[in-house]
mmCIF file of the N, C-alpha and C atoms, coordinates in Angstrom:
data_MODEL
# 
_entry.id   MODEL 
# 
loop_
_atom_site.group_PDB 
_atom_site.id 
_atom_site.type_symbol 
_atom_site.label_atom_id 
_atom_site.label_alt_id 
_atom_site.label_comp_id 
_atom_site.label_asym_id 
_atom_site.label_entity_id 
_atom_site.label_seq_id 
_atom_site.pdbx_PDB_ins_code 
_atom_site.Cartn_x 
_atom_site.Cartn_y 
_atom_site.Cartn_z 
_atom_site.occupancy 
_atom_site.B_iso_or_equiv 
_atom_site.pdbx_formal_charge 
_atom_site.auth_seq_id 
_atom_site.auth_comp_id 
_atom_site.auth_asym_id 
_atom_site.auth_atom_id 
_atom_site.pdbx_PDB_model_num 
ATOM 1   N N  . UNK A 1 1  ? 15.044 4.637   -0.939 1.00 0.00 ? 1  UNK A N  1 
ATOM 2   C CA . UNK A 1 1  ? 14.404 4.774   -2.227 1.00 0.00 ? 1  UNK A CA 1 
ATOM 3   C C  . UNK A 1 1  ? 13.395 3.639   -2.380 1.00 0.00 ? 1  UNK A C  1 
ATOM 4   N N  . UNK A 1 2  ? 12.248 3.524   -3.009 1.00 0.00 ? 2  UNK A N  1 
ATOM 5   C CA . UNK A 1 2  ? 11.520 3.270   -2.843 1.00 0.00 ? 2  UNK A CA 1 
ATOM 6   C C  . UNK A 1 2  ? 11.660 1.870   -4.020 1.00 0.00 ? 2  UNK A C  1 
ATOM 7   N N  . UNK A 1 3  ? 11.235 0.372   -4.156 1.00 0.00 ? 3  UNK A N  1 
ATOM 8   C CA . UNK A 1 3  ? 11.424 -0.335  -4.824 1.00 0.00 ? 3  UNK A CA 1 
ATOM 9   C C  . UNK A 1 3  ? 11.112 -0.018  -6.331 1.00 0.00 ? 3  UNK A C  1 
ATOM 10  N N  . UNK A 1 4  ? 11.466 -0.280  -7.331 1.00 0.00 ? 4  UNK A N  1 
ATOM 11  C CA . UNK A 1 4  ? 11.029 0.020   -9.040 1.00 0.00 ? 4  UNK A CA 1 
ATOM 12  C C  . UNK A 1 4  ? 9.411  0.134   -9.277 1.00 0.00 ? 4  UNK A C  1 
ATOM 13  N N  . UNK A 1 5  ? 8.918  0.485   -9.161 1.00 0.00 ? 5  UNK A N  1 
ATOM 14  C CA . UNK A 1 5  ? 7.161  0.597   -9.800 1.00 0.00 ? 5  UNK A CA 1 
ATOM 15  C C  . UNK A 1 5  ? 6.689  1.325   -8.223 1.00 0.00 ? 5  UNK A C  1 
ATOM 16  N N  . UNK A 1 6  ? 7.309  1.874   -7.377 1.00 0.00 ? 6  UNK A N  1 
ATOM 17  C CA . UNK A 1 6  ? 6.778  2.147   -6.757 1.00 0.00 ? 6  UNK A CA 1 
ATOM 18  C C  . UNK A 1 6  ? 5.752  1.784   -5.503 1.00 0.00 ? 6  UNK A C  1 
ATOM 19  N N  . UNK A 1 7  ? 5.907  0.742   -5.226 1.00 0.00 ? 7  UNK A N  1 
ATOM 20  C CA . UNK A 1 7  ? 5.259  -0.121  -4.823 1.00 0.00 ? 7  UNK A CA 1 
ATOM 21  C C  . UNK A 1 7  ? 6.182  -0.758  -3.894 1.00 0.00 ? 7  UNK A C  1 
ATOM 22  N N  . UNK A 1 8  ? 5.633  -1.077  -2.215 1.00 0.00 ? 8  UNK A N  1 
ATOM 23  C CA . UNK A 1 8  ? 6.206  -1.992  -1.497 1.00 0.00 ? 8  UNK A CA 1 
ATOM 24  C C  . UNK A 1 8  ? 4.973  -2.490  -0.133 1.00 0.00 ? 8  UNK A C  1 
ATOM 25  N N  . UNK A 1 9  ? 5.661  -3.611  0.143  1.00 0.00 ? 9  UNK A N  1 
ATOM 26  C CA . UNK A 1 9  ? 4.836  -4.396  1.068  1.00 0.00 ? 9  UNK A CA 1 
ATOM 27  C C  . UNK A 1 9  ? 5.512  -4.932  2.278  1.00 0.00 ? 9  UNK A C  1 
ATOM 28  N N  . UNK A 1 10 ? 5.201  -4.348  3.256  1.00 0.00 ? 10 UNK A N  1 
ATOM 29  C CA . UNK A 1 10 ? 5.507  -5.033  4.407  1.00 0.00 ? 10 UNK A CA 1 
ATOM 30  C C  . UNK A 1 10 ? 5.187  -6.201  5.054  1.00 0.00 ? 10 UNK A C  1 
ATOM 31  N N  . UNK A 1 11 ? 5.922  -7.137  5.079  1.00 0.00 ? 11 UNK A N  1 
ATOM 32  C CA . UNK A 1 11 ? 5.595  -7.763  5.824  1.00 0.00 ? 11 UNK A CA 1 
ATOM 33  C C  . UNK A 1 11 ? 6.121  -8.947  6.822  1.00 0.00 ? 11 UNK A C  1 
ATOM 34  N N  . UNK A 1 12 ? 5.812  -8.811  7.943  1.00 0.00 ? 12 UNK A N  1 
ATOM 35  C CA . UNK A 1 12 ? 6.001  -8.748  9.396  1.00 0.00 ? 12 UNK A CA 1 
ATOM 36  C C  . UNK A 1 12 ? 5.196  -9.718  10.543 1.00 0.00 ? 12 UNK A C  1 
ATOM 37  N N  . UNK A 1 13 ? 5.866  -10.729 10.922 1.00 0.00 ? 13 UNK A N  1 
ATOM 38  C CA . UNK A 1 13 ? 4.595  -11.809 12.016 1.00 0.00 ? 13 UNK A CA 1 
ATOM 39  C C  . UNK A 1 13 ? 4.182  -10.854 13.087 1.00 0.00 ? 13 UNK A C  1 
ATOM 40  N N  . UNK A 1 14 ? 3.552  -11.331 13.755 1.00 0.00 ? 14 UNK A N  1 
ATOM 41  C CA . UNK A 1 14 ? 2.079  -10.388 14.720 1.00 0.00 ? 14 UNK A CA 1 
ATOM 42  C C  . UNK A 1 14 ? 3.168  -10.399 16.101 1.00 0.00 ? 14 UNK A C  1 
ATOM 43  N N  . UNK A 1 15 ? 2.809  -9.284  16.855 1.00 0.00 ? 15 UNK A N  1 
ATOM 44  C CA . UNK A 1 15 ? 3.648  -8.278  17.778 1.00 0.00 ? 15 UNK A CA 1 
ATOM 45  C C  . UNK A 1 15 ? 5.113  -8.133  17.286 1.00 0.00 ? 15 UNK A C  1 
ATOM 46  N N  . UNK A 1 16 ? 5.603  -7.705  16.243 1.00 0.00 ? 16 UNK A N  1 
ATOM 47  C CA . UNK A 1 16 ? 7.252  -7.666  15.892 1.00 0.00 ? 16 UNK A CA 1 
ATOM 48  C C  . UNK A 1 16 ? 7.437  -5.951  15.584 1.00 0.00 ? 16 UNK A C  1 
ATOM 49  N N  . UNK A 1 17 ? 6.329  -5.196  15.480 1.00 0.00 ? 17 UNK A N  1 
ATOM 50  C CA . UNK A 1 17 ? 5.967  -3.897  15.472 1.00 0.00 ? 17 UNK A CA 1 
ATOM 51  C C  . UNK A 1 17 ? 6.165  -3.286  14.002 1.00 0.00 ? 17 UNK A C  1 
ATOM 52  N N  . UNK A 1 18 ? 4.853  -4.111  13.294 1.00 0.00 ? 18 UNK A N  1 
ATOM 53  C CA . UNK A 1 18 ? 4.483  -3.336  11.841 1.00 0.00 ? 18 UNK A CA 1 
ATOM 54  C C  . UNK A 1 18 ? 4.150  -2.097  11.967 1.00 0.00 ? 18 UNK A C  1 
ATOM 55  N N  . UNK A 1 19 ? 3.301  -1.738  12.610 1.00 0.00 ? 19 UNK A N  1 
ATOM 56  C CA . UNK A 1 19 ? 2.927  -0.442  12.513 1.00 0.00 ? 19 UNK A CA 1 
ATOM 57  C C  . UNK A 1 19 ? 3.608  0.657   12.877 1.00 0.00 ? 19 UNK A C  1 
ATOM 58  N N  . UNK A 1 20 ? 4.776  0.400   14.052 1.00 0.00 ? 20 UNK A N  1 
ATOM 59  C CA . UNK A 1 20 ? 5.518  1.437   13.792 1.00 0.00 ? 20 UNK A CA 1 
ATOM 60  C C  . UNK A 1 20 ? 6.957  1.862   12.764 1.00 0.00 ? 20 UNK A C  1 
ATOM 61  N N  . UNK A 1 21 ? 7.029  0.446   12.429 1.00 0.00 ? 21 UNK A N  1 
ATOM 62  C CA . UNK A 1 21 ? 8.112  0.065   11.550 1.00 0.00 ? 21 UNK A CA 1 
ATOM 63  C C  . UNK A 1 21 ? 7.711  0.574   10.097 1.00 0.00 ? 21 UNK A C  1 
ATOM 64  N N  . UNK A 1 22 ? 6.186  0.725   9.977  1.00 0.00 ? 22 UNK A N  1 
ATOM 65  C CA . UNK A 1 22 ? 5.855  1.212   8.485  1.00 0.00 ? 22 UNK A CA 1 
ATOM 66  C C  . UNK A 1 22 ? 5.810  2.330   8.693  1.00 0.00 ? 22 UNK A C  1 
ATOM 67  N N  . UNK A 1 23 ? 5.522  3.023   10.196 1.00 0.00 ? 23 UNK A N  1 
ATOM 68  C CA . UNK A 1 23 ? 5.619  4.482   10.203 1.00 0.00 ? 23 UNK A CA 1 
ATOM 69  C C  . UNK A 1 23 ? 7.075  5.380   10.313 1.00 0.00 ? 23 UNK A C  1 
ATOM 70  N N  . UNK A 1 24 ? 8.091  4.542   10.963 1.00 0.00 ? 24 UNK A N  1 
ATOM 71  C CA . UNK A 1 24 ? 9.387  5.227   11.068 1.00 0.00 ? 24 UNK A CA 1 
ATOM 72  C C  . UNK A 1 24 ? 9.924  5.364   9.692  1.00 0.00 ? 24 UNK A C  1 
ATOM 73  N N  . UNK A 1 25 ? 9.790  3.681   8.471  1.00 0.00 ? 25 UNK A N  1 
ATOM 74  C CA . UNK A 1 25 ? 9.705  3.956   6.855  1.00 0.00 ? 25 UNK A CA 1 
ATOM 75  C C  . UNK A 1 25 ? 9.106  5.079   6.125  1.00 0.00 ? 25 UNK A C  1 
ATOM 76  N N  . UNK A 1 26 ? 7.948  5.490   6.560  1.00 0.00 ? 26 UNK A N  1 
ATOM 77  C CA . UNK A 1 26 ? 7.347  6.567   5.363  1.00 0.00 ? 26 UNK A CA 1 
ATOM 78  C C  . UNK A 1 26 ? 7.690  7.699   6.106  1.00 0.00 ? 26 UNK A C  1 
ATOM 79  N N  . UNK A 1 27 ? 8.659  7.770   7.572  1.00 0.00 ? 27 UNK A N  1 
ATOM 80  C CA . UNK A 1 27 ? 8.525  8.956   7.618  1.00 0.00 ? 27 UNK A CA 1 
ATOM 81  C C  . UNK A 1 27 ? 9.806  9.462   6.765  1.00 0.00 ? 27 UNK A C  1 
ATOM 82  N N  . UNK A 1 28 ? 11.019 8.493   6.680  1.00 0.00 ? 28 UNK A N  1 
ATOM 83  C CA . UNK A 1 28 ? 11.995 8.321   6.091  1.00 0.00 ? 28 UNK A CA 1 
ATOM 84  C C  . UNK A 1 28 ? 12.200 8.464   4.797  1.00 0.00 ? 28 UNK A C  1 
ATOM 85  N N  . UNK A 1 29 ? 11.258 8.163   3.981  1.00 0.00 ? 29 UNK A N  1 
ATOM 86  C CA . UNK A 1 29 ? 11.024 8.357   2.536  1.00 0.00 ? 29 UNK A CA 1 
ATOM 87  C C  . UNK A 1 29 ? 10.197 10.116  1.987  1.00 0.00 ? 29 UNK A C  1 
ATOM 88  N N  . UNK A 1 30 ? 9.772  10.440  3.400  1.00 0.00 ? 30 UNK A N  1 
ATOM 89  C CA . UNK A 1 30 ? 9.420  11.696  3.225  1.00 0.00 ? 30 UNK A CA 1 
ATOM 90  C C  . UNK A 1 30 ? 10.336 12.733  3.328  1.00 0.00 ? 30 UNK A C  1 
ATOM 91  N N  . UNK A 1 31 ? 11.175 12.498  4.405  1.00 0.00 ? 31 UNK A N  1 
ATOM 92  C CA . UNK A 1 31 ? 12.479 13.573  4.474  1.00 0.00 ? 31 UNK A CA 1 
ATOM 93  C C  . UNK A 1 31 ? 13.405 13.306  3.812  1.00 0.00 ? 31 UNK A C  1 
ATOM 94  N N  . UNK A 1 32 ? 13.399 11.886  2.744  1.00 0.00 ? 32 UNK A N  1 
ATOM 95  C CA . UNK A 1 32 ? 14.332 11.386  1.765  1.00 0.00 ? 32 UNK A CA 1 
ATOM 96  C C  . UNK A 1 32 ? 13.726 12.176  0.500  1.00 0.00 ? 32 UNK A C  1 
ATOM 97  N N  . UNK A 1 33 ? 12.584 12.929  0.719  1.00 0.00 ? 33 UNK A N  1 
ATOM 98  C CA . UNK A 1 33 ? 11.926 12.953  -0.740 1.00 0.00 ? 33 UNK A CA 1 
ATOM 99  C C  . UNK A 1 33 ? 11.964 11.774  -1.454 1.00 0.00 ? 33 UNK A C  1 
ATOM 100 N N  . UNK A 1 34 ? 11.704 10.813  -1.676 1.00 0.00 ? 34 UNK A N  1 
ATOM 101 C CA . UNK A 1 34 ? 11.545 10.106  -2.536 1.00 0.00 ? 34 UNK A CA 1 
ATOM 102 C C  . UNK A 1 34 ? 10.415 9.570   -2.588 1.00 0.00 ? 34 UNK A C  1 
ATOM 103 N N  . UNK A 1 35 ? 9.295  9.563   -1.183 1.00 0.00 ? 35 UNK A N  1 
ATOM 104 C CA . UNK A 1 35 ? 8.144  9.774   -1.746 1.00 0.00 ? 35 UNK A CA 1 
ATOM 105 C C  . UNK A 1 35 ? 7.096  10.964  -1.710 1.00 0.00 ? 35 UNK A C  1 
ATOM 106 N N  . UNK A 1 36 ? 6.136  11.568  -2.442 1.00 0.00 ? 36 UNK A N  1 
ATOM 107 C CA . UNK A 1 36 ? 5.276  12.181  -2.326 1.00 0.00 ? 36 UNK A CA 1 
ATOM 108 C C  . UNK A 1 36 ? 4.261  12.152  -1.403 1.00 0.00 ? 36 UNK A C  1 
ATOM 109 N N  . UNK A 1 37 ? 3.290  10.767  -1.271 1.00 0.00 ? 37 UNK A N  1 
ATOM 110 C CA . UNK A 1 37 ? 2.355  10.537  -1.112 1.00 0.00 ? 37 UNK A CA 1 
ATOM 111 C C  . UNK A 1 37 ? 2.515  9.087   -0.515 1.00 0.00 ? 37 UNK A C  1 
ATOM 112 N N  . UNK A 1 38 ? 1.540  8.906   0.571  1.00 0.00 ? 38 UNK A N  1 
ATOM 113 C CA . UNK A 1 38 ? 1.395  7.293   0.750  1.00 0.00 ? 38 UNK A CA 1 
ATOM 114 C C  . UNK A 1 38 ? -0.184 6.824   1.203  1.00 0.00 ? 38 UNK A C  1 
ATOM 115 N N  . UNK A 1 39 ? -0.065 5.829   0.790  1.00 0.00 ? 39 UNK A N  1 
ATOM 116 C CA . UNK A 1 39 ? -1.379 5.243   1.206  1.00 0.00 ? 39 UNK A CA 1 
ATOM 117 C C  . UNK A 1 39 ? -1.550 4.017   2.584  1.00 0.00 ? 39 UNK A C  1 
ATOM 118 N N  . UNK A 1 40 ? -1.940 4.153   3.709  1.00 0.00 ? 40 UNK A N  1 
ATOM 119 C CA . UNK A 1 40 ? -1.282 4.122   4.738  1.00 0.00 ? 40 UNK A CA 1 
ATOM 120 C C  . UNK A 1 40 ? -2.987 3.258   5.355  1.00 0.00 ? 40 UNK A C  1 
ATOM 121 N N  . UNK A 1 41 ? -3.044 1.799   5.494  1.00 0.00 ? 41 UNK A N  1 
ATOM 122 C CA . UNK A 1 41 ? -4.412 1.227   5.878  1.00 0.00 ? 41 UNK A CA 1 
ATOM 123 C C  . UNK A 1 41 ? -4.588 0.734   6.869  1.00 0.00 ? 41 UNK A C  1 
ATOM 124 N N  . UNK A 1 42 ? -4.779 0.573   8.007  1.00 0.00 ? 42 UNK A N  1 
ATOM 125 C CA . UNK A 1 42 ? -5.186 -0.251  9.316  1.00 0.00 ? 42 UNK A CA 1 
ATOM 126 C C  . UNK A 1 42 ? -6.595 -0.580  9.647  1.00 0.00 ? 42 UNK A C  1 
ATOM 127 N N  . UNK A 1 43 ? -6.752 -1.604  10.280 1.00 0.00 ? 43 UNK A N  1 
ATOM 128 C CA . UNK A 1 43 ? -8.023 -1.899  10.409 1.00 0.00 ? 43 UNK A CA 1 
ATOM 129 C C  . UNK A 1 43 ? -8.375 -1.853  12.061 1.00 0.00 ? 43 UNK A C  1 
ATOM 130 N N  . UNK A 1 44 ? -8.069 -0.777  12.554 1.00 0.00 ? 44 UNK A N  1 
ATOM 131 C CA . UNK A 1 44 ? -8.362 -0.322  14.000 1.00 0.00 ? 44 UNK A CA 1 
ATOM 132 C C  . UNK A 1 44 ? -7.631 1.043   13.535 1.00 0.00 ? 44 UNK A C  1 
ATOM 133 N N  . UNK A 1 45 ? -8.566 1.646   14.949 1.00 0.00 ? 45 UNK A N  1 
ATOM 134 C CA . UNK A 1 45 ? -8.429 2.883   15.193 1.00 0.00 ? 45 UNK A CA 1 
ATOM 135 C C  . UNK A 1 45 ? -7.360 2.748   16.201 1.00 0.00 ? 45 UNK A C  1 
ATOM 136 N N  . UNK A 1 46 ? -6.858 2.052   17.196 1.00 0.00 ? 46 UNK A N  1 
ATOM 137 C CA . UNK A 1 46 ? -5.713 1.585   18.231 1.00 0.00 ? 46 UNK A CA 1 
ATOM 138 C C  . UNK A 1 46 ? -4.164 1.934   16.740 1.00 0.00 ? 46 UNK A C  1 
ATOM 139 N N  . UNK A 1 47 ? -4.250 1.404   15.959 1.00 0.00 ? 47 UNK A N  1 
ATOM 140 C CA . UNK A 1 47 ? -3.333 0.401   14.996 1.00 0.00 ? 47 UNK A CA 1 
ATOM 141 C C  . UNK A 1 47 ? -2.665 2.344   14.245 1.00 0.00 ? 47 UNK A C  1 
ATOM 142 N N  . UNK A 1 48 ? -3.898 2.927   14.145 1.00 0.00 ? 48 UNK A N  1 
ATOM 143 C CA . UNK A 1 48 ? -3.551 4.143   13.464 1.00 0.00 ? 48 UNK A CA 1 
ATOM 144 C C  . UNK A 1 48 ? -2.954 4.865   14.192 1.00 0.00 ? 48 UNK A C  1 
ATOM 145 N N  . UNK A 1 49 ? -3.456 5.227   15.946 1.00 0.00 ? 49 UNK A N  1 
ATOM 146 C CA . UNK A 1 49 ? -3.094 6.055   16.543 1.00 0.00 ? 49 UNK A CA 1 
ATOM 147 C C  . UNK A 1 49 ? -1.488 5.488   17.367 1.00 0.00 ? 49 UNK A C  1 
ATOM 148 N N  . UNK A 1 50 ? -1.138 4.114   17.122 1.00 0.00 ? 50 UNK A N  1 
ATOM 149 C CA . UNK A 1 50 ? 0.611  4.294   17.240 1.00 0.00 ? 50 UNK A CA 1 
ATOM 150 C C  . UNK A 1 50 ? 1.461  4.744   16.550 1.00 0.00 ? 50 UNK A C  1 
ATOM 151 N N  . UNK A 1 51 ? 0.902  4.694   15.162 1.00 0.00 ? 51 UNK A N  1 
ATOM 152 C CA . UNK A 1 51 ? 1.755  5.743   14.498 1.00 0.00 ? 51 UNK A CA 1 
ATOM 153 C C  . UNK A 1 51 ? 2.193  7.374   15.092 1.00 0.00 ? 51 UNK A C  1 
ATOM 154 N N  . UNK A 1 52 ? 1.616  7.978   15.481 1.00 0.00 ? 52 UNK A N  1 
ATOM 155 C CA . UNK A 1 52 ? 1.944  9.137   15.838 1.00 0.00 ? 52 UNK A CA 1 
ATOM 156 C C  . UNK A 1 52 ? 1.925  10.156  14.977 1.00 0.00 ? 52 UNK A C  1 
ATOM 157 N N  . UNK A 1 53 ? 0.673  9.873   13.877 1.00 0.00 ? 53 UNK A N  1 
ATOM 158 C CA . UNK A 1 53 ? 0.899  11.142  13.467 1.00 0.00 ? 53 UNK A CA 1 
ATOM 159 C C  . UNK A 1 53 ? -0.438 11.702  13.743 1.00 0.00 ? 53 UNK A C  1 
# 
């Protein structure tokens, strides 16, 4: 479930695996229903495509 206001922040020191760790989370909150929608930002095109979706 997602923190009170809806709102959360990851955060994670460099190679500890944010990006897939925020992606295995929202995929989790999606088959939890509990969220709708996410807003999902990287600043590489590398960074987006480990996610896997």
């Amino acid at each position: 479930m997602p923190p009170a206001g809806g709102k959360l922040l990851l955060e994670m020191a460099t190679g500890t695996g944010k990006t897939r760790t925020g992606a295995a989370l929202i995929k989790r909150l999606f088959e939890a229903n509990a969220v709708t929608r996410v807003l999902f930002i990287v600043g590489r095109i590398t960074l987006a495509n480990q996610t896997g979706v």
